[in-house]
Phi, psi and omega in degrees: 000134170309009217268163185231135198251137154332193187246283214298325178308300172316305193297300203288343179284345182252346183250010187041064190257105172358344220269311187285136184281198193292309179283330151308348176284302173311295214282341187273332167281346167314125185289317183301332166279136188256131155241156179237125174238120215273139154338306180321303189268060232180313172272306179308327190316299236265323191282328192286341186304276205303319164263018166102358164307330181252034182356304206246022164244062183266329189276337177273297181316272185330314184242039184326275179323291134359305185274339190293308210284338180322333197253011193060040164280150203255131168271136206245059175342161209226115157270167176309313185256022155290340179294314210259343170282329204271319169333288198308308205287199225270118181292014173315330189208115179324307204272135216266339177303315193279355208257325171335261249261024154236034172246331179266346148318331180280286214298323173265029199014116172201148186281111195278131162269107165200154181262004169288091197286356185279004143325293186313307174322318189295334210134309174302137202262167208193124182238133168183000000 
């Protein structure tokens, strides 16, 4: 199975945070799971760091690449038509990190973890 983490999903997983449920918990320890983590959250972690939102992602911003491959998360480059897919949907949803990362769950069929349901709205398969 395929997954691609949410920025938030990433974050509470790296901080142990009570927040990720049981089953996202569950499916990212599956050995049987490949995860993917897009540039979209690599930027959102650093803007949300840097204006004060994420207090406790100063050692995952910094050592981005490092902390991804420690837990064996795969990084999940942004193609031309994941740009021209995120372009494409639908205005349910605003905020340009989710319309990324559930365009590139669609073309690369992947399933998204997250709790955000306005993913789903887009298109996007969806876990939590």
């Amino acid at each position: 199975m395929k997954l691609l983490l949410d920025t938030h999903a990433l974050y509470w997983w790296m901080i142990e945070e009570r927040r990720l449920s049981a089953k996202a918990r569950k499916l990212m320890s599956s050995r049987a799971a490949r995860i993917f983590v897009s540039p979209a959250s690599a930027y959102e972690l650093a803007y949300k760091h840097r204006t004060g939102g994420l207090p406790n992602a100063a050692v995952l911003v910094r050592n981005f690449d490092a902390e991804l491959a420690e837990e064996g998360f795969l990084a999940l480059p942004i193609t031309l038509e994941h740009g021209r897919r995120a372009g494409e949907l639908a205005d349910e949803h605003g905020d340009p990190f989710d319309r990324m990362l559930a365009a590139q769950a669609i073309v690369e069929d992947m399933a998204v973890v997250t709790n955000d349901k306005k993913l789903s709205a887009l298109g996007a398969k969806c876990l939590w």
